[in-house]
N, C-alpha and C positions, 0 to 999 in steps of 0.2 A: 864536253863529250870527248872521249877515247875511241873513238871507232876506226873500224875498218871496211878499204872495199874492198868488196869482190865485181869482178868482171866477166861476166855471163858467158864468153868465150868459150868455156872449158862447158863440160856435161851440167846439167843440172844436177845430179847425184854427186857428184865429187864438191858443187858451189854449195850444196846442205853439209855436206862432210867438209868441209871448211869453216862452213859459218860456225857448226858445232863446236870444234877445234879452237876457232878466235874465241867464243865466251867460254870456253876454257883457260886459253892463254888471258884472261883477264879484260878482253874488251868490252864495254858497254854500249857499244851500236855497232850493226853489220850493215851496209849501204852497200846496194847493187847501183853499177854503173848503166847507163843509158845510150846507147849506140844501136842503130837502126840494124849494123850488120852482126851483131851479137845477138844473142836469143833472149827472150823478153824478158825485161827486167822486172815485171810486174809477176810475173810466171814465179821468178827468181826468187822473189822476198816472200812469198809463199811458201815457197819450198823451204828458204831460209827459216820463216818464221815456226814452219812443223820442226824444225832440226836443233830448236835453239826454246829455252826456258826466258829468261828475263831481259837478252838483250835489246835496247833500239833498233825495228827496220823500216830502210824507206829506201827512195832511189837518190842517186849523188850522179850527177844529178837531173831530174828529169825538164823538160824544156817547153815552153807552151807553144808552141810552132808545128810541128809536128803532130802533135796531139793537141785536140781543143781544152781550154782549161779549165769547162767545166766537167768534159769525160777526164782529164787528169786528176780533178780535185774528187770525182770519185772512185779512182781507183788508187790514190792515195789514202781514201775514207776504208774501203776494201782491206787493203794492206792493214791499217791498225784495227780493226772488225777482227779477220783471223788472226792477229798477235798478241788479240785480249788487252789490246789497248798499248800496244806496245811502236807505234807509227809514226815516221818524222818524215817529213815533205821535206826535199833534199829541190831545191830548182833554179837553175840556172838560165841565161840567154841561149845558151847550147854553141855549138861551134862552128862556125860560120860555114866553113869551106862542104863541113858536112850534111848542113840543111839546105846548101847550094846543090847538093847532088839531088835532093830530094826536091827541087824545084819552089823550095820556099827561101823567101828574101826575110834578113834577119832586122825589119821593121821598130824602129823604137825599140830596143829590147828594154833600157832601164822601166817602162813604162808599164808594157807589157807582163815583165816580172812582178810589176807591184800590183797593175789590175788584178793579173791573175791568182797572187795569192788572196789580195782582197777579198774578193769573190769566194775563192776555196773556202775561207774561213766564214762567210755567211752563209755558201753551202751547209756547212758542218753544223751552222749554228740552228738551222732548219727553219730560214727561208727563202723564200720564192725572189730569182735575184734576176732581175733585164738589166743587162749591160750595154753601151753602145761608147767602148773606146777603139782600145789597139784589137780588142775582135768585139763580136755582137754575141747577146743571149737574150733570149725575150722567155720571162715568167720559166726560168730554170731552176730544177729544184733538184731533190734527192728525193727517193721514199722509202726511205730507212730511216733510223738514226745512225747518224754518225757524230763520234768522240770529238775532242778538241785535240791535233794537233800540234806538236809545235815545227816552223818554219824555220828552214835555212836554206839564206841565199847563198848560191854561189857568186863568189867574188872575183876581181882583181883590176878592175879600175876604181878610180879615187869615186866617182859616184853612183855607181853600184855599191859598192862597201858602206859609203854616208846613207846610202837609200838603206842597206838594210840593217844599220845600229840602231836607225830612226824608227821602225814599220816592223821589223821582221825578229823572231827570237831568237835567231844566232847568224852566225856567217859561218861558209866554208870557202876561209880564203886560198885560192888556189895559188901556191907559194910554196917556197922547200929552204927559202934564203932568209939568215936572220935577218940582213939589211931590207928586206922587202917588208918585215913586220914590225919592222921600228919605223919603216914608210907608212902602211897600213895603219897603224894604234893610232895615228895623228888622226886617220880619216874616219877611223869609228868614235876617237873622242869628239867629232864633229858632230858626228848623226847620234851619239849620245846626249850632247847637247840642248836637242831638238825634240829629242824622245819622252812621250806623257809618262808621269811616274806609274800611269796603273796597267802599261806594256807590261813593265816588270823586270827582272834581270836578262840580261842582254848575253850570248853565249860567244866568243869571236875563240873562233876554231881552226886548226890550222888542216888546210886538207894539201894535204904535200906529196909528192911522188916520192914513196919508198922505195929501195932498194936493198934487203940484207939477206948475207949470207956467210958461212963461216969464212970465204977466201974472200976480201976485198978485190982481188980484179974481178973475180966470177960476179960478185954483185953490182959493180961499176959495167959492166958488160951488159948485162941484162937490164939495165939505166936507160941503155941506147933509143931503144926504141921512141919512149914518152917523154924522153928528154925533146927528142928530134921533132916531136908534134908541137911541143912546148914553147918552143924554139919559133920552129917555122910562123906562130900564131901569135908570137909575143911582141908586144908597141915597143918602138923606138923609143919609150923614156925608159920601159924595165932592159932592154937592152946594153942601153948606155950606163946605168946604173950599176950593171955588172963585167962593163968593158967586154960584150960581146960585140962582133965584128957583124954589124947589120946588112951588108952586102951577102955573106956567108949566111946569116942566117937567111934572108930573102931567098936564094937560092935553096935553102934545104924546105922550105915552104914550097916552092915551086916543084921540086921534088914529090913531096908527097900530095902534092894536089893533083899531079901526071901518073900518079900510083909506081914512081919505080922507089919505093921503100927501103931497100937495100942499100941504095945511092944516098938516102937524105940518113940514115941510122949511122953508113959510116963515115959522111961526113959531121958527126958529134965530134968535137971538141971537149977535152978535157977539165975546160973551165965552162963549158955549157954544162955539164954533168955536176960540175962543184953549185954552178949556178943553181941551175933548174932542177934537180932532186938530192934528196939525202941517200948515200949509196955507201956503204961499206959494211963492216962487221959489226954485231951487236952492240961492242961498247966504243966504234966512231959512229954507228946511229945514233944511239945515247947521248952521244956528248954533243950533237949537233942537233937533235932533237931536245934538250936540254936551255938551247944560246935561244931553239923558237920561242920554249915557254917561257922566257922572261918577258914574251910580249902576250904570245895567246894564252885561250885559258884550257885548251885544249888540242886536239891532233887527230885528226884521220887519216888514217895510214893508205894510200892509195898504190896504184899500179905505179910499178909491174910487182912491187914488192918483193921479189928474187927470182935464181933461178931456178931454184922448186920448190914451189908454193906450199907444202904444207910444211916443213922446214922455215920459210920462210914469216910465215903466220904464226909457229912458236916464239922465233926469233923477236919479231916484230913487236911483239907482246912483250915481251922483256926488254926490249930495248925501253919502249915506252912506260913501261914500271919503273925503270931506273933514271930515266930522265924527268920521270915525274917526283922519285923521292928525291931527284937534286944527289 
């Protein structure tokens, strides 16, 4: 998968003029982000999927906490129904500090990630499903049909990633750093290992925070933001692994959990930005989107993506065409 996100932030009339835009610029899946304080990501891939001919949509990625995961698994059924069968369940544990707001505790998530696509897919397959693990369903069904699906988890611990090479048909490993994909490939050749030959081929996707635009500071700037979330929420072994200063980054975590935003964006560091997303001009995208795919098999171009977006979704597209032809 080549895809891109969009993040519901902005109008819904401009995230359809966008998504048009991307499968023009060449990408084969558009993925709406999922954040309670954004406008509804299910609304979005709607709108996305009237504005767009053949591309992949779904949400990147949606979380079963929040929403129960059998209303999730069908309004992921929903989304590929109007895309004429065009739907990818994008689902992740979700983000701790932000299902903290919401009064929900982030329980077993590898667990819970796996019940609930379980289940989604027996939805799908039309039938009647009681569940009693990390949530309850008794005799849940659909009454429609709905399509088959394909699954990606999001990633970025060693098992989560082995859960889903093993169970799931792709990963969107949330990473922007070659070193973290030559980490990563070791732990999906694990859960490839494990994996029945009739799952089928196995997708490992790179969903990375882009950044491009024609002047390298302006798109290293506009980094700041998602680098700084990236940062504040990141384990002390991806830390280390890229000589980030853990005290520093705890603090810009503490930052955006207090909501002063401004404080944790500009204490980004220069090598948190090298670390945590791909950020410059078309062809230092390219070449650094290039070092990913000697490990993934693929790239989703995520937030912030530059600092203006439509600009930057041309960009984006190109860069990822030429890191793709090498």
């Amino acid at each position: 998968m080549n895809g891109i996100e969009l993040t519901p932030e902005h109008d819904l009339n401009r995230i359809a003029d966008l998504a048009a835009r991307a499968e023009t610029a060449g990408f084969d899946a558009v993925l709406a982000s999922c954040h309670y304080n954004n406008r509804d990501p299910f609304v979005a891939l709607s709108r996305i999927a009237a504005a767009t001919d053949d591309v992949a949509v779904g949400p990147a990625a949606s979380n079963p906490y929040d929403t129960h995961p059998v209303k999730l698994a069908s309004a992921v059924a929903t989304v590929d129904e109007v895309s004429g069968g065009r739907g990818v369940f994008g689902i992740a544990a979700g983000d701790r500090s932000t299902l903290s707001n919401l009064g929900y505790e982030q329980d077993r998530p590898l667990r819970r990630v796996l019940e609930s696509f379980k289940v989604a897919k027996r939805l799908w397959d039309g039938e009647t499903v009681s569940h009693d693990g990390t949530f309850e369903a008794t005799d849940a069904e659909l009454n429609y049909d709905a399509g088959e699906v394909p699954v990606y988890v999001g990633a970025q611990g060693p098992h989560m990633i082995r859960m889903s090479a093993k169970h799931a048909d792709g990963v969107l490993l949330n990473a922007s750093h070659p070193d973290d994909f030559a980490w990563a490939a070791d732990r999906v050749a694990e859960g490839l290992d494990e994996r029945p030959d009739d799952r089928g081929e196995f997708d490992f996707t790179a969903y990375a925070s882009v950044s491009v635009a024609e002047s390298e500071a302006a798109a290293r700037e506009a980094a700041r933001p998602p680098v700084a979330f990236i940062v504040g929420g990141a384990a002390p072994p991806v830390l280390e692994r890229h000589g980030i200063d853990a005290e520093l980054a705890g603090e810009i975590g503490e930052q955006i959990e207090a909501g002063e935003f401004r404080e944790a964006f500009d204490a980004v560091t220069p090598a948190m930005i090298d670390a945590f997303s791909v950020a410059g001009t078309e062809q230092a995208v390219a070449e650094q989107l290039e070092a990913i795919l000697a490990y993934a098999d693929g790239i989703v171009a995520g937030a912030p993506l530059g600092p203006d977006l439509e600009t930057a979704v041309s960009l984006a597209g190109a860069a990822i065409d030429r890191a793709t032809r090498g």
